[in-house]
N, C-alpha and C positions, 0 to 999 in steps of 0.2 A: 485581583490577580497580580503576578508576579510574574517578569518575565527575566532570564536571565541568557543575554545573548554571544550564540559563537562559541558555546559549549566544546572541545575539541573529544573527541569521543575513540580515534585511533592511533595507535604508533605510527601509523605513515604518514611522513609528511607533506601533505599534499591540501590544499586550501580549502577544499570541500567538504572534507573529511570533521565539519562542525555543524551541531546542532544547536536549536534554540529552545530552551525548558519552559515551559507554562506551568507556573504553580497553582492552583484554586487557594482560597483565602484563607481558609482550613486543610492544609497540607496533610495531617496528619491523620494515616491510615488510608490515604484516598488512593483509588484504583490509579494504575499507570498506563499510557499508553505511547505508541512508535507512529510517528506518522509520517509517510513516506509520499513525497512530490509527486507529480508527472513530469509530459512535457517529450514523451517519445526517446527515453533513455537519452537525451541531446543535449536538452534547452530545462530552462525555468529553474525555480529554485525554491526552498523552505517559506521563502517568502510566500509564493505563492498559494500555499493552505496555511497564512497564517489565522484568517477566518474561520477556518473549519479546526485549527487549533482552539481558539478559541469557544467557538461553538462545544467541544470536548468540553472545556473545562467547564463552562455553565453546566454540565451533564455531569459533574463533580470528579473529572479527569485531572490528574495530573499529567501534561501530553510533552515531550523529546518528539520533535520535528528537526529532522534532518535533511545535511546536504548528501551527495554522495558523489563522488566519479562519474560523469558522462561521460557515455562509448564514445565522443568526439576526442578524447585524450586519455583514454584507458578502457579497452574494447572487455565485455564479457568475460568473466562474471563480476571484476572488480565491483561496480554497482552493487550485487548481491551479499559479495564476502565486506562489504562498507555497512550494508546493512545488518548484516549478523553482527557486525562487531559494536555497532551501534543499538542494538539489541540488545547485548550482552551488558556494553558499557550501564545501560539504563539498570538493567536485571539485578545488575552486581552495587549498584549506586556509586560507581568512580567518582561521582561529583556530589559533596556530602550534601548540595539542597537535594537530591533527589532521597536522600535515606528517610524525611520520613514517609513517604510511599508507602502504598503497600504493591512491594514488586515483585510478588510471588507468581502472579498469572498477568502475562499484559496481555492488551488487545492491539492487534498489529490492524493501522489504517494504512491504506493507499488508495490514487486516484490515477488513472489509466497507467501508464508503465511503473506510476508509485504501485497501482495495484496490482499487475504482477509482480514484482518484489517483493509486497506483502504476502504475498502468498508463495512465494519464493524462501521469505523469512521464517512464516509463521508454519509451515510444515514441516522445515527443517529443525525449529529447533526442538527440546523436550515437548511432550507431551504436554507435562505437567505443568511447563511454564508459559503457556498458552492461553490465554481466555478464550477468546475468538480474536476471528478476521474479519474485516468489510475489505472489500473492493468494491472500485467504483471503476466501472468499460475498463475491464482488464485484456490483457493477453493473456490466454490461458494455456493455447497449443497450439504454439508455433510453425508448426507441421499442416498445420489447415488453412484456407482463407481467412484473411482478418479483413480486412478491408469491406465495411458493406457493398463495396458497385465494384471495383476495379483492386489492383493489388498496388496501385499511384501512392499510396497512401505510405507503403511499406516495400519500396522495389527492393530487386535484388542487390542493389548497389548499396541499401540503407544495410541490409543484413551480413552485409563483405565488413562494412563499417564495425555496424554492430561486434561481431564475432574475431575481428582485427584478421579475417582471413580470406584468402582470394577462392576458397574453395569450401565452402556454408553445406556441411553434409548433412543429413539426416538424422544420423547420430547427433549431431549439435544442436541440434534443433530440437530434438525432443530432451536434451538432458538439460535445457533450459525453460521445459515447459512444464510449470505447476502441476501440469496434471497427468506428468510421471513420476512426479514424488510423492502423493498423495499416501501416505500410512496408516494404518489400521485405525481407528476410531480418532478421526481427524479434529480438530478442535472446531468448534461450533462456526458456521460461517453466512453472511449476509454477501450476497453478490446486487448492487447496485447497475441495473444497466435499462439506458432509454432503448426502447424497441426499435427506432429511426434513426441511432448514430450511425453517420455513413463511414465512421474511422474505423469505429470497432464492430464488428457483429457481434449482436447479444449472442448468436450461438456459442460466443467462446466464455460466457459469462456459464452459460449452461453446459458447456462440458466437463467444466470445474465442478460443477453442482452436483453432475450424476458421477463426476469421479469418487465426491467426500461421500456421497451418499451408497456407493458400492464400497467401499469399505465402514460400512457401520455408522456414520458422521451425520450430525444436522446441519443441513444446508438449505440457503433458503437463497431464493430470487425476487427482489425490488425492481418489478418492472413496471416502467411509463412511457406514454407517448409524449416525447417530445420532440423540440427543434431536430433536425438534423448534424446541426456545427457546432463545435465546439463540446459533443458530447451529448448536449441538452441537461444537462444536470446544475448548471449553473444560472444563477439569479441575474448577473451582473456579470457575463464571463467577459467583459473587455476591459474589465476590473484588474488592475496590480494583484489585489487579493481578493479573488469572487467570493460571496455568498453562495453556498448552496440553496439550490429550491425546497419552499416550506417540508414540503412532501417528503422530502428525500433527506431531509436532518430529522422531521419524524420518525420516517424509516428507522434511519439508527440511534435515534434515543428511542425506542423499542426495545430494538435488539438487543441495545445495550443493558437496558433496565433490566432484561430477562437474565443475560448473564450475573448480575449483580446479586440477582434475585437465588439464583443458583448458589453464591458464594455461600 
């Protein structure tokens, strides 16, 4: 593997705005993919799925893992239009290790607010230039409870933050939730979510599901009982860089295999 780091992927300059490229050993022709953080639009960073980067490329991925804007220094959508441009950047191969790809169709990953974004990404862009999507305990529709017990998780002080506005309407709220944009035969999607995350409720992993699926889309849901904290998806979550759990990297070399399979 080949790692090439701090990739810069936008015109704006601003310190975030770089990714880290994983190459598999045999570059050429291998599927491409975006892999996009958590960490509650705030905190954390590329670093933190660089295991699950890699995990990608044993699965014969060439994977662009990206930083982006957090709403603590540039409020909504910046996060979103950092990842479309980092999308694009991959798409178009700006940075000539990524030309030999094959970067006609990628697969957009994220992991809880990486995973709204992806899915923020991957519905926005072409059709065509789509594989699928995984999310892992995404927000999906912001206009609902997120939170499994309490809304502690996500007050309203975090969404004034989020939105850079002292007045968080309706309207904002739903044009920031994946499962208003959802388009006509949506690109194929894997929704990863533990049944007992107390951050996220699965139900919001499952409204994305019956959105792609009402309009025509294969959608599928990865559910387990796990821990409570931290999501439960993680092997080692107090890990710099966790492992995901066996189960749940099976999951998506599946998924994945199928899409390949499709090509």
């Amino acid at each position: 593997m080949t790692l090439i780091s701090d990739i810069r992927y936008s015109t704006i300059a601003h310190p975030m705005t770089v990714g880290d490229l994983y190459l598999p050993k045999c570059p050429e022709g291998a599927p491409a993919a975006l892999l996009i953080h958590g960490g509650s639009w705030r905190s954390l960073d590329k670093q933190h799925l660089a295991n699950v980067a890699t995990m990608l490329v044993e699965l014969g991925y060439g994977v662009f893992s990206i930083n982006y804007r957090l709403v603590t220094n540039a409020p909504w959508p910046a996060c979103r239009e950092d990842c479309m441009a980092a999308a694009r950047f991959l798409a178009d191969a700006r940075r000539s290790a990524m030309r030999p790809l094959n970067r006609r169709r990628l697969l957009i990953v994220g992991a809880t607010a990486g995973g709204h974004l992806a899915l923020m990404t991957g519905l926005r862009l072409p059709r065509e230039q789509v594989a699928g999507i995984v999310s892992l305990a995404a927000v999906t529709d912001l206009r609902s409870q997120i939170s499994a017990t309490t809304c502690d998780a996500f007050p309203e002080a975090f969404w004034r933050r989020f939105f850079g506005s002292e007045d968080v309407s309706p309207t904002m709220r739903l044009e920031a939730s994946p499962v208003a944009i959802v388009p006509p035969h949506p690109p194929p999607l894997l929704c990863i979510h533990n049944v007992f995350d107390d951050q996220i409720r699965m139900e919001q992993s499952e409204h994305i599901i019956a959105a792609c699926r009402e309009q025509g889309g294969q959608a599928e849901l990865f559910s387990f009982n796990g821990p409570p904290k931290e999501h439960g998806f993680w092997l080692d979550p107090a890990a710099p860089s966790p492992r995901l759990l066996p189960a749940v990297e099976t999951a998506i070399e599946q998924f994945t295999r199928n899409l390949l399979d499709e090509v």
